[in-house]
C-alpha positions as CSV (number, residue, x, y, z in Angstrom):
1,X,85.7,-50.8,-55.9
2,X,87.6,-52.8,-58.8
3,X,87.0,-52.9,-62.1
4,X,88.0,-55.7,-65.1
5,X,90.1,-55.5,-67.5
6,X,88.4,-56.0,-71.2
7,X,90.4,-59.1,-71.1
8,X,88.8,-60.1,-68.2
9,X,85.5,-59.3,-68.8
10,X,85.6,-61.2,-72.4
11,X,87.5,-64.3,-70.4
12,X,84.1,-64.4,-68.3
13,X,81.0,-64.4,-70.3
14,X,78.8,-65.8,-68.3
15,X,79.3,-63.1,-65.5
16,X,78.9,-60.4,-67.9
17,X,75.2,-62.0,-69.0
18,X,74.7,-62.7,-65.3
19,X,75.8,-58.7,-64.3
20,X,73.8,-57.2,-67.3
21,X,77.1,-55.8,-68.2
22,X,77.4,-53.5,-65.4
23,X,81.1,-53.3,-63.8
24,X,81.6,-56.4,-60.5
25,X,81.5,-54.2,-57.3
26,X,83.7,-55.2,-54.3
27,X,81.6,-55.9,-51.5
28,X,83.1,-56.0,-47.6
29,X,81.3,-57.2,-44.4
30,X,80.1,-55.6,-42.4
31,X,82.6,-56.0,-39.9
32,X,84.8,-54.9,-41.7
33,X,83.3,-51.4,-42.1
34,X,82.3,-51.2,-38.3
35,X,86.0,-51.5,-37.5
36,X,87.4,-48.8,-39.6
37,X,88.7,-45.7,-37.4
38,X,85.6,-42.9,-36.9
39,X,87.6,-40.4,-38.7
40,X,87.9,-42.1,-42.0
41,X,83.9,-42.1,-41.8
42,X,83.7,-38.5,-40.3
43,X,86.3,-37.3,-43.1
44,X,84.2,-39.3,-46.0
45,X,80.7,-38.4,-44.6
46,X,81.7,-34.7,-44.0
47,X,83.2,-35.0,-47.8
48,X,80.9,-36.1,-48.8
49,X,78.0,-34.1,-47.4
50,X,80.0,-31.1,-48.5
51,X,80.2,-31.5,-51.7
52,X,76.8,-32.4,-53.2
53,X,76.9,-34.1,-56.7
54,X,76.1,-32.0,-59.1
55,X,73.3,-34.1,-60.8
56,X,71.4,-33.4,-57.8
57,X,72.5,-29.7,-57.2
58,X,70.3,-29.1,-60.6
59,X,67.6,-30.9,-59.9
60,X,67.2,-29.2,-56.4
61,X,67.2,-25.8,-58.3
62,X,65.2,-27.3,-60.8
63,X,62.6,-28.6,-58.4
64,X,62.6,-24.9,-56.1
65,X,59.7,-22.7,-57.7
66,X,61.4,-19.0,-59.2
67,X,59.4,-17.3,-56.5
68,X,59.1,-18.0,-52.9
69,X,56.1,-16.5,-52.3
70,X,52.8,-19.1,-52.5
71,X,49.7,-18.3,-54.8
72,X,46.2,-19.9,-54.0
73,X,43.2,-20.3,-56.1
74,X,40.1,-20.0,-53.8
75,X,37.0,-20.4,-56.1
76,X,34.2,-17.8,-55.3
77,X,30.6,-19.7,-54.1
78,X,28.5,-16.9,-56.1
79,X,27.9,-18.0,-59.9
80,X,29.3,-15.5,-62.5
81,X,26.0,-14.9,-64.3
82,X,25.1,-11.9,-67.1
83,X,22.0,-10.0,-66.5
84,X,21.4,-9.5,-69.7
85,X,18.9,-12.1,-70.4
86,X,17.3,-10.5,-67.2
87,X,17.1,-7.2,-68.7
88,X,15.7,-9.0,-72.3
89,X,13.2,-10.7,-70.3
90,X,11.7,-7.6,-68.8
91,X,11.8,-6.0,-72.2
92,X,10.3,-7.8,-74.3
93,X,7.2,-8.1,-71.4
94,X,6.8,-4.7,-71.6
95,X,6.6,-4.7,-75.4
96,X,4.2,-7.5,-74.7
97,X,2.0,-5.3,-72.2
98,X,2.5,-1.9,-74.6
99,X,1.3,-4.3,-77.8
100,X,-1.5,-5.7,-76.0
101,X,-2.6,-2.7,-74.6
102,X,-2.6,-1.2,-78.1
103,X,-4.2,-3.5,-79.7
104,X,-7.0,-3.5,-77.2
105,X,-7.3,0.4,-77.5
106,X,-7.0,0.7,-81.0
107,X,-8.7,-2.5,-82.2
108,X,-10.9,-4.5,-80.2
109,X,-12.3,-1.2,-78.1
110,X,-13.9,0.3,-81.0
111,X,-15.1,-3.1,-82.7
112,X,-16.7,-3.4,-79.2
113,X,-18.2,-0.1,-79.5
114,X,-19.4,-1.0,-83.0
115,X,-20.8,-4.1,-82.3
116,X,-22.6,-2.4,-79.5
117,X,-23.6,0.5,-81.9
118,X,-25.0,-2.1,-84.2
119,X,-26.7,-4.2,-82.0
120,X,-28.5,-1.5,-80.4
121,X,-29.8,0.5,-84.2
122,X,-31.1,-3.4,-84.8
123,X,-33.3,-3.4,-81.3
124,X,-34.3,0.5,-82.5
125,X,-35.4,-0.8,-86.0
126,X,-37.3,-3.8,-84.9
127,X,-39.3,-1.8,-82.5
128,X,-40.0,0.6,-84.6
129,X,-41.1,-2.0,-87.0
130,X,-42.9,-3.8,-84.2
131,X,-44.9,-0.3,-83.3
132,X,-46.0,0.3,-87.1
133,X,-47.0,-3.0,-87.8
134,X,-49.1,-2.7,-84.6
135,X,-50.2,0.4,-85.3
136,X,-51.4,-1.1,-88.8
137,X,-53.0,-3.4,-87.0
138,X,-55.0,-1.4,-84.7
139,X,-56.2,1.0,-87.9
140,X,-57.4,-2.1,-90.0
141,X,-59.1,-3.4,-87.0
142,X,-60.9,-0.1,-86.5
143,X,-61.5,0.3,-89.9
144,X,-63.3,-3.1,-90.1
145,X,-65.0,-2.1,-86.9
146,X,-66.3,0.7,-88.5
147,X,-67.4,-1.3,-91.8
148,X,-69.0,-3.6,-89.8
149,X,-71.2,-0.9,-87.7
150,X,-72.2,0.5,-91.0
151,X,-73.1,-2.7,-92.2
152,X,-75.1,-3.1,-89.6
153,X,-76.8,0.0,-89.2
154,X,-77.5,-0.4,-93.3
155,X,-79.8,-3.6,-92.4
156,X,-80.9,-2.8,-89.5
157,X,-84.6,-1.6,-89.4
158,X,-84.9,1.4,-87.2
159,X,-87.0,1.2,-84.3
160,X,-90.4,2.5,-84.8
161,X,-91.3,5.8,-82.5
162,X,-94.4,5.5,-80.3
163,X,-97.2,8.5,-80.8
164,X,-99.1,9.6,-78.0
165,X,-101.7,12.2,-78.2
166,X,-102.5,14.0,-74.7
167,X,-105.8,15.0,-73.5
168,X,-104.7,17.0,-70.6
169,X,-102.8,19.4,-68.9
170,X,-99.4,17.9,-67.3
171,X,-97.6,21.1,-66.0
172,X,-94.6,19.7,-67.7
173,X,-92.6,21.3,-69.8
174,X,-92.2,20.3,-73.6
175,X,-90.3,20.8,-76.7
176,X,-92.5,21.6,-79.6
177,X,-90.7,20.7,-83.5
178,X,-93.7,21.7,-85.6
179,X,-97.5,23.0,-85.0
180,X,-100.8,23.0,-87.3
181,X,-104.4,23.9,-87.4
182,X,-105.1,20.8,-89.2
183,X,-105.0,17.6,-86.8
184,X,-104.3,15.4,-90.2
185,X,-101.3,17.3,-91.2
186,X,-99.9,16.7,-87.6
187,X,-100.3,13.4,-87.4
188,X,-98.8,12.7,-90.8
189,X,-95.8,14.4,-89.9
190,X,-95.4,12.3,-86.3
191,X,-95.8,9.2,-88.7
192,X,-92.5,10.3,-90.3
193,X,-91.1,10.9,-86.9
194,X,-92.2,7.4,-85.7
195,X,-90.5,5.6,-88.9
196,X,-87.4,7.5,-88.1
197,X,-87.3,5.9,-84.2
198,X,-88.4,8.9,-82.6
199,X,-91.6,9.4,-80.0
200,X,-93.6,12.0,-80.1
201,X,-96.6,13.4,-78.3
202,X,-99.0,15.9,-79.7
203,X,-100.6,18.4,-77.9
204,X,-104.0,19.2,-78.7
205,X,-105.0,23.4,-78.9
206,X,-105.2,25.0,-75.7
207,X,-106.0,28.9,-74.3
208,X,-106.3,31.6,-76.9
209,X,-104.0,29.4,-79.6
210,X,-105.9,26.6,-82.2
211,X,-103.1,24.7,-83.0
212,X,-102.3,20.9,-82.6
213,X,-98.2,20.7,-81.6
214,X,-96.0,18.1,-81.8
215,X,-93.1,17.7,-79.0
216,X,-90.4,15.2,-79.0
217,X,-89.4,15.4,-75.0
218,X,-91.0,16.6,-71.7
219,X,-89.0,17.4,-68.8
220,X,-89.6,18.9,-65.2
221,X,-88.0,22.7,-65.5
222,X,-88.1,24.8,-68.2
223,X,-84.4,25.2,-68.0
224,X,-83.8,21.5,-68.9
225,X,-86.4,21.7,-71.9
226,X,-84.4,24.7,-73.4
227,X,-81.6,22.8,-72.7
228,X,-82.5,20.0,-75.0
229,X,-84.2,22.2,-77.7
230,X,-81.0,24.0,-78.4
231,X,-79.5,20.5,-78.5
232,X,-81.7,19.2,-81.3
233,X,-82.0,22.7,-83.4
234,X,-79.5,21.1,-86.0
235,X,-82.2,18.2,-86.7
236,X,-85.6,20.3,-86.8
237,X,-83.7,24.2,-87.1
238,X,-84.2,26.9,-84.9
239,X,-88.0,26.7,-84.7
240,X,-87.6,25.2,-81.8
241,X,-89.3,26.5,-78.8
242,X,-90.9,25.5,-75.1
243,X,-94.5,25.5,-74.0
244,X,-95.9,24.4,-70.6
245,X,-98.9,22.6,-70.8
């Protein structure tokens, strides 16, 4: 390799511009080369392999890593997740459950029960007010019942009894109210009977006795005719008695 002079290099400006300013470098063929002796090259290559620049001595150290050994990053396939939202979830549904639960007990439970309490004193009131008001009902209805059977039997004209006066023996049995030696006196009072609805028969004197008798009922036995005089004692009192005729 050659180099110029300054003088040289200001002589030529045009190679300068043409050569950037970098120094002219001797070129040989390639013949040339080839025909140098095998131990020049083996002495320059050997030279030169030797001694390595030192320009590329530091970046040879600068490009080795300060440790031989080789880390790897090998991402893991299972997501890094907290379970703490997991743990807030579940807690706040069992406030939820606790909450509802209370409410439910506390609250809507016994307004249930109260509604059902209140419900059931209203069916209880109106029947009871159902029952009296029928019971009122039925008492004014018997009561104008009553009214009216006494206004009837006020203007009603009682039904005359018939009077029958015997003439013989029947071998019944018969319930004599009153007796009197005077005929008159009898008849008068079976008059009174007769306006008053009842029948009567009188009995003409018979045997050892001279009285006329009035009887309101005849009957078969005697026990049946005592029967019915003890019955009607409280209308014509206790002279009340039985005679066969």
């Amino acid at each position: 390799m050659s180099f110029k002079t300054e003088d040289e290099s200001a002589k030529s400006p045009n190679q300068n511009e043409d050569n950037f300013g970098l120094p002219d470098i001797d070129y040989k063929p390639l013949d040339q080369l080839e025909s140098q002796p095998a131990e020049n090259n083996d002495s320059s290559s050997s030279s030169t392999l030797d001694e390595p620049r030192a320009e590329e001595t530091d970046y040879a150290t600068q490009d080795k890593p300060a440790s031989s050994e080789r880390v790897e990053y090998i991402p893991s396939d299972e997501p890094t997740s907290s379970k703490a939202p997991i743990v807030i979830g579940l807690l706040i549904a069992v406030v939820v459950c606790v909450a509802g639960f209370l409410v439910w007990r506390y609250v809507i439970q016994p307004m249930n029960e109260k509604t059902k309490k209140e419900e059931l004193a209203k069916k209880e009131k109106a029947l009871k007010a159902k029952e009296e008001q029928e019971r009122i009902a039925r008492e004014k209805e018997e009561a104008e019942r009553k009214r009216l059977e006494a206004e009837a039997a006020a203007n009603a004209k009682p039904v005359e009894g018939t009077i029958e006066a015997l003439t013989a023996p029947t071998k019944r049995y018969y319930v004599v109210v009153a007796s009197a030696v005077d005929g008159d006196l009898v008849m008068d009072y079976a008059k009174k009977l007769s306006a008053k609805g009842v029948s009567s028969k009188i009995i003409p004197p018979f045997g050892k006795w001279k009285f006329n008798r009035i009887s309101v009922g005849d009957h078969d036995s005697y026990a049946a005719a005592q029967s019915a005089a003890d019955a009607i004692k409280s209308d014509y009192g206790n002279a009340v008695w039985v005679i066969r005729y």
